[in-house]
C-alpha positions in Angstrom: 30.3 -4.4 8.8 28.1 -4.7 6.0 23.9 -5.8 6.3 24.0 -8.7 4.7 27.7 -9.4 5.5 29.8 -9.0 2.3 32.6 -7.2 3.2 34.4 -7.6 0.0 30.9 -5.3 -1.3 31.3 -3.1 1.3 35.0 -2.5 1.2 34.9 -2.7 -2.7 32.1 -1.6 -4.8 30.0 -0.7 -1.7 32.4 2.1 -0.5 33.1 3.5 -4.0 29.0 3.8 -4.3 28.9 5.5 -0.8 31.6 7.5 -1.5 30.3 8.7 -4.7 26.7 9.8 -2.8 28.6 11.6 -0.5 30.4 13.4 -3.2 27.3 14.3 -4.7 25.6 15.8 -1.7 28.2 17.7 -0.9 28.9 19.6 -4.3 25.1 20.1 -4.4 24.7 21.8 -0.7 26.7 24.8 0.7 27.6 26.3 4.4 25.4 29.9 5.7 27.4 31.9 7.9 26.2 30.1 10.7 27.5 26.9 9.5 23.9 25.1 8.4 24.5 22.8 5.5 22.1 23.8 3.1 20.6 21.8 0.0 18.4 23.9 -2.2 16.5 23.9 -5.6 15.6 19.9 -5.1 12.4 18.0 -6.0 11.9 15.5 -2.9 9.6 12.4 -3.7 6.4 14.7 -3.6 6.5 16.1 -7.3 3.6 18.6 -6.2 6.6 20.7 -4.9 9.4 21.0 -7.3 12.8 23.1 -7.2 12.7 23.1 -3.0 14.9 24.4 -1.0 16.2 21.9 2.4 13.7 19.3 1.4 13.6 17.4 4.8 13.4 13.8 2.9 16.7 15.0 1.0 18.5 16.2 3.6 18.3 13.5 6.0 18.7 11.0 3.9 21.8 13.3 2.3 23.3 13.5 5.7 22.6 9.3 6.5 24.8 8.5 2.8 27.1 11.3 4.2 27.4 9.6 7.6 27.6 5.8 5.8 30.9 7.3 3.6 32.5 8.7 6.3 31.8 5.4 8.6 33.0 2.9 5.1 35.8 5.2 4.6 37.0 4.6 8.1 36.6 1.3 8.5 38.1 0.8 4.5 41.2 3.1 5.3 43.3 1.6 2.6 40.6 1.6 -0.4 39.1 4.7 0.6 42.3 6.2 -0.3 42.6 4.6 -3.6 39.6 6.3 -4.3 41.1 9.3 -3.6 39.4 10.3 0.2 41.6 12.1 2.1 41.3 13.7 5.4 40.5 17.0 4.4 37.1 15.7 2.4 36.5 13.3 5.5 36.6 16.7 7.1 33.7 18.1 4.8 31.4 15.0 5.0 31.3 15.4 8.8 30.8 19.5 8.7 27.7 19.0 6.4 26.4 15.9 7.6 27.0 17.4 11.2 25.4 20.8 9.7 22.2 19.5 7.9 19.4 21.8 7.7 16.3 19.8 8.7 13.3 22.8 8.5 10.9 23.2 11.5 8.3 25.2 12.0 7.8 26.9 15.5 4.3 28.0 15.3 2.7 24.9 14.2 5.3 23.0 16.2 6.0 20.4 12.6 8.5 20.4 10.1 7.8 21.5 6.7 8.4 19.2 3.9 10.6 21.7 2.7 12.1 25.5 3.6 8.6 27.8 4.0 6.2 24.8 3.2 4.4 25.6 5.4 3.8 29.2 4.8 1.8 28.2 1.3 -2.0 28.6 1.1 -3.2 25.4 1.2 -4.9 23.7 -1.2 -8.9 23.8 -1.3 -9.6 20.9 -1.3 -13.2 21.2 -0.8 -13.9 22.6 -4.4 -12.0 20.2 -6.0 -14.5 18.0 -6.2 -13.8 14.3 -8.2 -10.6 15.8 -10.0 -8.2 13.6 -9.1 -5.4 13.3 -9.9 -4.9 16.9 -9.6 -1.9 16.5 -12.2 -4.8 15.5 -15.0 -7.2 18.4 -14.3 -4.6 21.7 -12.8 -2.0 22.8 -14.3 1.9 22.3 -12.0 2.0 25.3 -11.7 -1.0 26.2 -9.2 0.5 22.9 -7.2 3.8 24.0 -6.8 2.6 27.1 -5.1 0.1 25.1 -2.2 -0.2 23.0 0.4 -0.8 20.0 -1.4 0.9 16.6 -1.4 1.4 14.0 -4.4 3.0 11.3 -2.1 4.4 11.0 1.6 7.4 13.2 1.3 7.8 14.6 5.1 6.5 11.4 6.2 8.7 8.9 3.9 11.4 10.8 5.9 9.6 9.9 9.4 9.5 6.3 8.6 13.4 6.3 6.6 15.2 8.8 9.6 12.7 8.1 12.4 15.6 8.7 14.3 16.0 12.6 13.6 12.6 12.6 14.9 10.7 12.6 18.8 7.8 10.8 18.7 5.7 13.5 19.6 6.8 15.2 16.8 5.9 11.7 14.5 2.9 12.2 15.4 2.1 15.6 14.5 3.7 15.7 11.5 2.0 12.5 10.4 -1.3 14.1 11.0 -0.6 17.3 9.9 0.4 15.7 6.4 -1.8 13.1 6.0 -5.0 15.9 5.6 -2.5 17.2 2.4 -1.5 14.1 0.7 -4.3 13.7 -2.1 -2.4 9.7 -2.9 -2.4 10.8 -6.3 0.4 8.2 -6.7 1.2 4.5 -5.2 3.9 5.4 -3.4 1.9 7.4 -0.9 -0.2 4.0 0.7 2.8 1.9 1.6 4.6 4.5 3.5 1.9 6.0 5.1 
């Protein structure tokens, strides 16, 4: 059943948008040899990291529209197959949906925004002084290689899939995130 209850939406137009998502996710990720669904060389909402590999905010929010097609599909038999779903693809949703890659790091007990955040120098921000926002006064190039945040990536992801997430682990990814987001965009305040 849909939200807001228009189920000629969700059986109609509704399914053909959640179909096409998954679609896209899935062309864009691949399968290791262990079966992990993999999404790489992404820019997640914090444009201080660009072209990231298993962005956590992607990924989980890849694998809900994933989970949404498969779930509209099934309940919408007869249009999801005018749209051309078939079993097989049903089949592929649920292996990479099932197989997301969600980074975590075991030392610092968190998950990185993205693959190997977490092992970037981070940023000083003790000598940076007044410049803000860092985009005005350093060029992207120093950003993309530190620890350094433009807007709540990781925790957009806490508060959107705060279901892939303990509540211990809320927590110390909230904290450990909030030192690095410099709110050098609007987005950052709402979420966090």
């Amino acid at each position: 059943m849909s939200v807001n209850g228009d189920e000629d939406f969700a059986c109609g137009p509704g399914l053909e948008l959640l179909v096409e998502v998954a679609r896209l996710f899935a062309s864009l990720g691949h399968h290791d040899s262990e079966g992990a669904f993999h999404i790489d060389g992404v820019t997640g909402p914090d444009e201080y990291s660009a072209v990231a590999d298993d962005n956590v905010y992607t990924n989980l929010m890849a694998q809900a529209g994933l989970r949404a097609a498969i779930e509209g599909a099934s309940r919408s038999a007869t249009e999801a197959e005018r749209l051309g779903v078939d079993r097989e693809e049903l089949a592929a949703w649920r292996r990479a949906a099932d197989g997301m890659a969600v980074p975590y790091d075991p030392v610092l007990e968190l998950h990185p925004q993205a693959a190997g955040f977490t092992r970037k120098a981070v940023w000083d921000f003790e000598a940076t002084g007044d410049r803000y926002p860092l985009l005005l006064h350093f060029p992207y190039f120093q950003l993309y290689r530190k620890q350094v945040v433009k807007q709540a990536d990781l925790v957009l992801a806490l508060h959107l899939r705060g279901d892939a997430f303990s509540p211990e682990a809320k927590a110390r990814d909230f904290a450990y995130y909030k030192a690095l987001t410099v709110r050098d965009s609007s987005l950052s305040a709402c979420t966090q």
